[in-house]
C-alpha positions as CSV (number, residue, x, y, z in Angstrom):
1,X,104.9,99.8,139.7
2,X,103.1,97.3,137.7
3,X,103.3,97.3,134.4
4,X,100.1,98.6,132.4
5,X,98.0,96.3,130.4
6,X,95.8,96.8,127.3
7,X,93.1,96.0,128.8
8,X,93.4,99.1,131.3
9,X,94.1,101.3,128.0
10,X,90.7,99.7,126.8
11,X,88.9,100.7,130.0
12,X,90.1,104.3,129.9
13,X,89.6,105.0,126.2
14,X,86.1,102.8,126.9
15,X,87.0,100.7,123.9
16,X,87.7,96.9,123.2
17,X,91.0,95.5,123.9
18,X,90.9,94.1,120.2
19,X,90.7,97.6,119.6
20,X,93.9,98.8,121.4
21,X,95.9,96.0,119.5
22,X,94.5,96.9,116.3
23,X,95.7,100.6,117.3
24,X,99.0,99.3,117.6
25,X,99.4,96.9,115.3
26,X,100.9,98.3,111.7
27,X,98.7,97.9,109.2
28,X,95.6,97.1,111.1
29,X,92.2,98.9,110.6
30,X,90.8,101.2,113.3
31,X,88.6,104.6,112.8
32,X,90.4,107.9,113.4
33,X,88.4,108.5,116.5
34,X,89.4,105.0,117.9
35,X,92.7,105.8,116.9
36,X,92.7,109.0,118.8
37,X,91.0,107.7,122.2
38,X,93.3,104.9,122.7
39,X,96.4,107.2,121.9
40,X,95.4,108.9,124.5
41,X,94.8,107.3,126.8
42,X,97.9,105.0,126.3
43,X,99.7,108.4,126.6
44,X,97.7,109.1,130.1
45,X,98.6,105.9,131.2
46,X,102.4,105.7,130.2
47,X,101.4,102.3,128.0
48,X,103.9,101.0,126.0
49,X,102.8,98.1,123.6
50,X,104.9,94.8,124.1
51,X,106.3,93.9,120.8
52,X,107.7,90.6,121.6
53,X,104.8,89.1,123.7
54,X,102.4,90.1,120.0
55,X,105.4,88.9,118.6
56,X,104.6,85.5,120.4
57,X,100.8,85.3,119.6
58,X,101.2,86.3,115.6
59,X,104.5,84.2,114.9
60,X,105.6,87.7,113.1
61,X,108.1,89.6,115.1
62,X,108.2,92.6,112.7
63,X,111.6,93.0,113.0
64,X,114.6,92.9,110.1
65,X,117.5,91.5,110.4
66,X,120.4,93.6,108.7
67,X,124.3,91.9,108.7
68,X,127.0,93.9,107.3
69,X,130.5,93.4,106.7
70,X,132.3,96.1,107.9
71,X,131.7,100.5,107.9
72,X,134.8,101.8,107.3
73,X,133.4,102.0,103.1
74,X,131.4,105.3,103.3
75,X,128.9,103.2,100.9
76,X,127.2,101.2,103.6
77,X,126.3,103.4,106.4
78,X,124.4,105.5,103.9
79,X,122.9,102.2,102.4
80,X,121.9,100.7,105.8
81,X,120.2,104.2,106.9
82,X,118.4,104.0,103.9
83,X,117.1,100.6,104.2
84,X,116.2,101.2,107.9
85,X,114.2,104.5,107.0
86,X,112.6,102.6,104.0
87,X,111.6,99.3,106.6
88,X,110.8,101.5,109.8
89,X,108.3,103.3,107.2
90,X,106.6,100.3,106.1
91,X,106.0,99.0,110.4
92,X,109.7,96.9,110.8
93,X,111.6,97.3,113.4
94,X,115.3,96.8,112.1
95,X,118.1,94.6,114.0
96,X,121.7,95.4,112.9
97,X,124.9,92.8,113.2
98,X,128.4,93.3,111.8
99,X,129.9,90.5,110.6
100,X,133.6,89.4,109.1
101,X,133.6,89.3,105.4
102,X,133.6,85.5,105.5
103,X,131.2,82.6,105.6
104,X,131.5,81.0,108.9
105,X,131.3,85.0,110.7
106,X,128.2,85.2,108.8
107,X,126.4,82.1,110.0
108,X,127.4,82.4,113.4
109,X,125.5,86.1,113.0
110,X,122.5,84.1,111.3
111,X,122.0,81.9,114.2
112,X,121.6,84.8,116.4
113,X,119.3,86.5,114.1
114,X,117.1,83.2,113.5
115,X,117.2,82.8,117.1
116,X,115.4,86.3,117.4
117,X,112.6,84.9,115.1
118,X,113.2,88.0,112.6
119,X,110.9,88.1,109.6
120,X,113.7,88.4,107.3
121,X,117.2,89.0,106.8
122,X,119.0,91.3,104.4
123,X,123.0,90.5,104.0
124,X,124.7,93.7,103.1
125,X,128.0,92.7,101.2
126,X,128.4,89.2,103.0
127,X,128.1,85.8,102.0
128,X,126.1,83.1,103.6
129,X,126.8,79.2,103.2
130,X,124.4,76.7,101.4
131,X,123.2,74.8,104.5
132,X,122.0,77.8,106.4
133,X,120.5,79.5,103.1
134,X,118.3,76.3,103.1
135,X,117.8,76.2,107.4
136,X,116.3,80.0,106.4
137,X,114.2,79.4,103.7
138,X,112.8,75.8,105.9
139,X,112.5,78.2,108.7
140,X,110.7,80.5,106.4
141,X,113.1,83.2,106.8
142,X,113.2,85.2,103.7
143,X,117.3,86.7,103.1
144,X,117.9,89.0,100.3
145,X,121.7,89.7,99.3
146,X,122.2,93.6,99.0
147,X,125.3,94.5,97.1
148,X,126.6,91.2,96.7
149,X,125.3,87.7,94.8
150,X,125.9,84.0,95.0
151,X,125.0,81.8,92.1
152,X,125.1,78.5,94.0
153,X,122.7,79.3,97.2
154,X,119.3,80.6,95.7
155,X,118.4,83.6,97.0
156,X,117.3,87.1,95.9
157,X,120.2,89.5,95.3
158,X,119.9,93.0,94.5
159,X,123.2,94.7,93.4
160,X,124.0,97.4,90.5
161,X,125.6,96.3,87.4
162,X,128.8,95.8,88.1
163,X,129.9,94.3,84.8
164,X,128.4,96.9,82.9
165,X,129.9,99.6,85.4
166,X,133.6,98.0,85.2
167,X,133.4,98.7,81.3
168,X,132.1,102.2,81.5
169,X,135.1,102.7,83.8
170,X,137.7,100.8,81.0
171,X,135.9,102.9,78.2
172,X,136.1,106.2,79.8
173,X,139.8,105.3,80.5
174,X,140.6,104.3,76.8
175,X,139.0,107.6,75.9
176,X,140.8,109.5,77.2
177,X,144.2,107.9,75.7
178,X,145.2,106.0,78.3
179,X,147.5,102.8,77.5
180,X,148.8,101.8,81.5
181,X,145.7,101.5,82.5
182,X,146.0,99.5,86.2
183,X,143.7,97.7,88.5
184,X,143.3,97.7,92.2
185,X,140.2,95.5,92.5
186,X,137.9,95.1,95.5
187,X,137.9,91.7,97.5
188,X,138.0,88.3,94.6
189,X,136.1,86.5,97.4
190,X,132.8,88.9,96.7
191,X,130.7,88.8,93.3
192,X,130.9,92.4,93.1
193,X,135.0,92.7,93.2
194,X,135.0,89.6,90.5
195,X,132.4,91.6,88.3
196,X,133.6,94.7,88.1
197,X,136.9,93.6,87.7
198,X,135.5,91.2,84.7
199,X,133.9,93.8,82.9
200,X,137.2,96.5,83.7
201,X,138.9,94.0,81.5
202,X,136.1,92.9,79.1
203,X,136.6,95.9,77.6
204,X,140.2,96.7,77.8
205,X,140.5,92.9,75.8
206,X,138.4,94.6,73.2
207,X,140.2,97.5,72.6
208,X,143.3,95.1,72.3
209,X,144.8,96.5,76.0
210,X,146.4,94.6,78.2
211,X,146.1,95.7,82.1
212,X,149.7,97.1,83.1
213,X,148.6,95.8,86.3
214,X,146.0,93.9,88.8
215,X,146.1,93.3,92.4
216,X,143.2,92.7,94.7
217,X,142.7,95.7,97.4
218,X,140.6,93.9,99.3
219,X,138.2,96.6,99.9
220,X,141.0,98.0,102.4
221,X,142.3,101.3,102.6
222,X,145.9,100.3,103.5
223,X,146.3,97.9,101.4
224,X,145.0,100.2,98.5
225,X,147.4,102.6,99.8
226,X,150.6,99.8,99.6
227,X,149.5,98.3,96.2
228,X,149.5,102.5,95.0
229,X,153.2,102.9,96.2
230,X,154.2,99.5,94.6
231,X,152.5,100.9,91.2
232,X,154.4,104.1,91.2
233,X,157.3,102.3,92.4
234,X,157.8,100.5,88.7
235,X,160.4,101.8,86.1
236,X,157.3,102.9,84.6
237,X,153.9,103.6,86.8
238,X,150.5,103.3,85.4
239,X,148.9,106.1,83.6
240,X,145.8,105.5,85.3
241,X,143.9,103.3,87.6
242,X,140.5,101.7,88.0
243,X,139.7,101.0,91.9
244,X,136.9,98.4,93.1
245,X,135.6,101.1,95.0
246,X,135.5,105.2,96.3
247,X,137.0,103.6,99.7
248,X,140.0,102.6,98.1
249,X,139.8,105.2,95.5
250,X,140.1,108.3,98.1
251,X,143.6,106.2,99.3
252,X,144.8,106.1,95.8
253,X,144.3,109.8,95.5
254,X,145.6,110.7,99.2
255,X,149.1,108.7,98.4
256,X,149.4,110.4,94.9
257,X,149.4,113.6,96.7
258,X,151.8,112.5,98.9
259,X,154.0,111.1,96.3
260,X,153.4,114.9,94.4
261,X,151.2,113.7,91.5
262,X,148.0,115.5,90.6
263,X,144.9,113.5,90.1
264,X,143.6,113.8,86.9
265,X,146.9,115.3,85.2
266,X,149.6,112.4,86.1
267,X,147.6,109.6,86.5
268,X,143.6,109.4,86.8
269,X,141.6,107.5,88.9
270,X,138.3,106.3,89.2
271,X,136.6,105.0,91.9
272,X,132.7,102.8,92.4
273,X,129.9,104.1,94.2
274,X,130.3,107.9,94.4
275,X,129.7,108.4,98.0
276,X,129.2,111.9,99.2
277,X,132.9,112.5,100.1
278,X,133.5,111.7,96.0
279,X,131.9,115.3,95.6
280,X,133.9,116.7,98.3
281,X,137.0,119.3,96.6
282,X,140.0,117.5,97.9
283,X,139.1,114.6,96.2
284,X,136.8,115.2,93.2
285,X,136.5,111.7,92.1
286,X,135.3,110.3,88.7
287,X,133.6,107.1,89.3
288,X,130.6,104.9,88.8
289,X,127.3,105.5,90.9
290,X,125.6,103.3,93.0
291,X,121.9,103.7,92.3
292,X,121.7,103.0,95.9
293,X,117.7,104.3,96.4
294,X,117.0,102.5,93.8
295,X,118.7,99.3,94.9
296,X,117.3,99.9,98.7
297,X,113.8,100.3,97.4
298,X,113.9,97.1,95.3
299,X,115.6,95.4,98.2
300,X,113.1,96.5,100.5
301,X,110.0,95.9,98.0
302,X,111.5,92.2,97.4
303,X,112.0,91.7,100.8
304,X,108.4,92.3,101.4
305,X,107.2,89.9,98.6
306,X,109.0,87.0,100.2
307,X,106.9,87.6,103.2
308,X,104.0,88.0,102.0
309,X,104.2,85.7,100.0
310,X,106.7,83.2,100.6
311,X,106.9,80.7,97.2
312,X,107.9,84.0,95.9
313,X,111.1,82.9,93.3
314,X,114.7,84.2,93.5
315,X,115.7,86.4,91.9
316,X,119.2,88.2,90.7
317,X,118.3,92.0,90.3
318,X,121.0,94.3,88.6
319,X,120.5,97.8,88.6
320,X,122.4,100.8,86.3
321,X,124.6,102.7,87.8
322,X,126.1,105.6,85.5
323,X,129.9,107.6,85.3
324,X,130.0,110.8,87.1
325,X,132.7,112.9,85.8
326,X,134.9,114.6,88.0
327,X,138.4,116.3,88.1
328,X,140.3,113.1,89.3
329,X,140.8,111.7,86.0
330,X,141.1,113.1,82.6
331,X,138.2,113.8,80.3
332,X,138.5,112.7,76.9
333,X,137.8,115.0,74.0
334,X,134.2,115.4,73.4
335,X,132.7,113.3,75.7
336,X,129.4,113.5,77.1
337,X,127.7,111.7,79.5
């Protein structure tokens, strides 16, 4: 069968054909009655609008282009439903590519997604080189950073503070009367492993502490798991340790109760993000929050801005996270949060 037109819908509903496209069309102005002829008769019909042939005529696809490193950290498939619920809501229709944590992955990905005449792209934890940050922004594609920065590309990047959160980890740990106070960081080739690992020992440097160790996990879970058996290997283990994030954290804490230590009574441990599964009993981890509805909606509100209105300036957004205090690490006298 052929396919039906809008200009058949507008016959049957006795309309314009304007009309019908305005029906369809996000945003666009049409009386409730309109509304409800058209519907219907698109509905009697079995009319289906044809996104990319508007998509031809307007020059706006309407559709988002989301890249993310990888979705083994619980962090990101709650992040990247978010951001598709809070885009679908506002008429985008959302287009979703893994990539390798590394810069030439990423603009291989980029090439697809410009190819696809998106209206924007939002990098989830990945990194983008210089000369396709400018091809976007002379293409007019708009690309906010969620969950990661670069300094040296300028564009918008939305993240929490992960300075500020590395400290509140080191404090809490001092606190509590810790002295061996390790360091399994997330990835040193992302802003957000270097940051919360500079503000981790920001603090310890004030209180006159040196790190009794630091190794970069590389936001993987068996390598967090190897760099924990090396710690407790050593004449003397840590007393605690900070991880770059609950991914690596929940590791820590399932090879310290393999080795038979308890969490929060041998060693404590805190984690970044606190993912659901932080809650969960088994692992009851302290660690710093990810406002992530917060971070989505200013990522998706940003992301909006540069298309509307494209000489919109970048801009590096940093949003407070705070400690949630659980059972994995020990809570010092007192303290309130």
């Amino acid at each position: 069968m052929d396919k039906v037109t809008s200009l058949q819908v507008a016959q049957r509903a006795g309309v314009s054909q304007s009309a019908v496209s305005r029906v369809f069309t996000p945003g666009a102005s049409a009386s409730a009655k309109t509304i409800a002829k058209v519907r219907k008769a698109a509905a009697e019909l079995g009319y289906h609008p044809n996104v990319l042939a508007r998509a031809m005529v307007s020059g706006k696809s309407r559709i988002i282009g989301l890249v993310v490193a990888y979705l083994d950290n619980q962090f990101y498939p709650l992040a990247l439903e978010r951001l598709s619920n809070a885009l679908q809501a506002q008429g985008y229709h959302i287009l979703i590519f893994t990539a390798p944590n590394s810069t030439d992955g990423v603009d291989e990905v980029m090439n697809d997604l410009m190819a696809y005449q998106v209206d924007g792209i939002i990098l989830a934890s990945v990194s983008i080189s210089s000369d396709l940050a400018e091809r976007a922004r002379n293409a007019g594609i708009p690309v906010v950073l969620f969950n990661r920065a670069q300094d040296d590309v300028g564009l918008t990047a939305v993240t929490s503070a992960n300075r500020k959160g590395g400290r509140l980890a080191a404090e809490f740990l001092l606190a509590g009367g810790h002295s061996r106070i390790a360091h399994i960081a997330g990835w040193q080739g992302s802003s957000t492993g270097r940051d919360r690992q500079a503000g981790f020992l920001q603090a310890l440097d004030a209180a006159g502490v040196a790190p009794s160790a630091l190794v970069d996990g590389m936001y993987n879970r068996d390598i967090a798991i190897a760099c924990t058996q090396e710690l407790l290997a050593a004449a003397r283990h840590p007393d605690a340790i900070f991880v770059g994030n609950d991914h690596m954290a929940f590791a820590v804490l399932d090879t310290l109760r393999a080795a038979g230590l308890v969490a929060g009574q041998d060693i404590s441990v805190v984690g970044y993000d606190d993912v659901p599964l932080a809650a969960w009993g088994a692992y009851a981890l302290t660690t710093i929050r990810q406002p992530v509805n917060r971070m989505v909606d200013t990522t998706v509100t940003t992301m909006l801005e540069q298309i509307t209105t494209p000489a919109t300036p970048p801009r590096q957004i940093e949003i407070d996270g705070r400690l949630i205090v659980r059972s994995s690490a020990r809570i010092p006298q007192g303290w309130t949060q």
